[in-house]
C-alpha positions as CSV (number, residue, x, y, z in Angstrom):
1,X,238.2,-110.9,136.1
2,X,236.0,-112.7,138.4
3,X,238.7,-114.0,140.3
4,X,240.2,-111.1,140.9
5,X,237.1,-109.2,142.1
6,X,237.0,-112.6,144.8
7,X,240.1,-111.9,146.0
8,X,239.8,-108.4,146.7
9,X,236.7,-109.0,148.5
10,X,238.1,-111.4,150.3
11,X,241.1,-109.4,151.5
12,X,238.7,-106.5,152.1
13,X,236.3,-108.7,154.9
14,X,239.5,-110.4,156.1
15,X,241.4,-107.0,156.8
16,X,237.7,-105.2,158.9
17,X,237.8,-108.3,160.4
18,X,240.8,-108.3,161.9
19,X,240.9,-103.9,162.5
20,X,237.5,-105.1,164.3
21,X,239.0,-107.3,166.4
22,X,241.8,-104.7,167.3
23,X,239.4,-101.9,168.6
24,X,238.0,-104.7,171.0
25,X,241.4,-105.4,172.5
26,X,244.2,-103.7,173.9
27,X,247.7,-105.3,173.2
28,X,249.9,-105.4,176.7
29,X,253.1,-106.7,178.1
30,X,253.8,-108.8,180.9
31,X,257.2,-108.3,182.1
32,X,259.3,-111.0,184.3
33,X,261.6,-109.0,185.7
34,X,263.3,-111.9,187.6
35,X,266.7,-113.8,186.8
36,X,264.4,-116.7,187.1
37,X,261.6,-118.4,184.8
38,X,258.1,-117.9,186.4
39,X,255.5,-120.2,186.2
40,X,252.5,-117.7,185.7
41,X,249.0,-118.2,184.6
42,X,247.5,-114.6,182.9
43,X,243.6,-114.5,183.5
44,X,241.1,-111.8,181.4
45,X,239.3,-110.5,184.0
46,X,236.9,-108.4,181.3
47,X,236.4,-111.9,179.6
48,X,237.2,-113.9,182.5
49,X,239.5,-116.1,180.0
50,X,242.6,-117.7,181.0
51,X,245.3,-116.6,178.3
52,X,248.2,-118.3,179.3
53,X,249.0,-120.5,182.0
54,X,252.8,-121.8,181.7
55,X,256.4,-120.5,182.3
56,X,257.6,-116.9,181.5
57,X,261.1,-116.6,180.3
58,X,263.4,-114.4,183.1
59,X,263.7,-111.1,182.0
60,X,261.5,-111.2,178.6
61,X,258.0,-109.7,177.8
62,X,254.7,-111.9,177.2
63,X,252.5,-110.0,174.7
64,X,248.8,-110.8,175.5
65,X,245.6,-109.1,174.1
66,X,242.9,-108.3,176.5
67,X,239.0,-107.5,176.6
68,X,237.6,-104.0,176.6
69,X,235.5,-103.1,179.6
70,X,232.5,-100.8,179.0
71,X,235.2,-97.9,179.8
72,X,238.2,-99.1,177.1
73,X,240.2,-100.4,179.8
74,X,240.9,-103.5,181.0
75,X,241.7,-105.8,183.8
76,X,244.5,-108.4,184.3
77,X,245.7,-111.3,187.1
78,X,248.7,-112.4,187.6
79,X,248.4,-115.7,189.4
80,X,252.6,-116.6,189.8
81,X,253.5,-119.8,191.2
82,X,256.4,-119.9,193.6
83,X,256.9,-123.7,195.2
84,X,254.3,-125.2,196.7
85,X,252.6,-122.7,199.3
86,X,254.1,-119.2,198.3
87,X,252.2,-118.0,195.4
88,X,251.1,-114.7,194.6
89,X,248.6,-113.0,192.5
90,X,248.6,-109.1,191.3
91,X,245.6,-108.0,189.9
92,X,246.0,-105.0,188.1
93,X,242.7,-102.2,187.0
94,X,242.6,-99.9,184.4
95,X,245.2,-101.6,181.8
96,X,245.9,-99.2,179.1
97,X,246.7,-100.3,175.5
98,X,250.8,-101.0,175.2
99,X,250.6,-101.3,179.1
100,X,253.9,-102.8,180.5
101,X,252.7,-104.9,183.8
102,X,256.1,-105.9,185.2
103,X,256.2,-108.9,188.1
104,X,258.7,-110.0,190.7
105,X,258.1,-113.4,191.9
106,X,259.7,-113.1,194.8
107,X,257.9,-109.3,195.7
């Protein structure tokens, strides 16, 4: 009996725990829309944490989870590496949860 009551206390904290962490983030898509693989590194700007920083498949979606600003929204940059000297970055404001935030390297 004891063990039982362990485990579904455990599975209680472990499931506000992670419906915490939820309502602190908003789940979003980064979209290569190229023909190409992108080299792109994803920066946080709420949390000012890099959350990935590596090559993005051509014509797939990255799912990332972002900070909450004070307003529920958050912020994203797109820092995409084309060669050596033509890189770009899009910073994008006011990301919505299931946000799509599609890139073209080459526009």
């Amino acid at each position: 009996m004891k063990k039982i009551v362990l485990k579904v206390l455990f599975v209680f904290i472990l499931f506000s725990q992670s419906s915490a962490y939820s309502s602190e983030t908003l789940e979003v898509f980064i979209v290569n829309l190229s023909e190409m693989n992108s080299q792109v590194k994803v920066t946080d700007l709420i949390c000012n944490k890099v959350l990935h920083d590596d090559l993005i498949d051509a014509k797939s979606n990255l799912p990332i989870n972002l900070c909450k600003g004070e307003d529920g929204l958050g912020q994203v940059e797109l820092f995409i590496k084309i060669g050596c000297t033509k890189n770009k970055t899009i910073v994008k404001k006011n990301v919505t949860d299931g946000k799509k935030i599609p890139f073209l390297p080459t526009k």
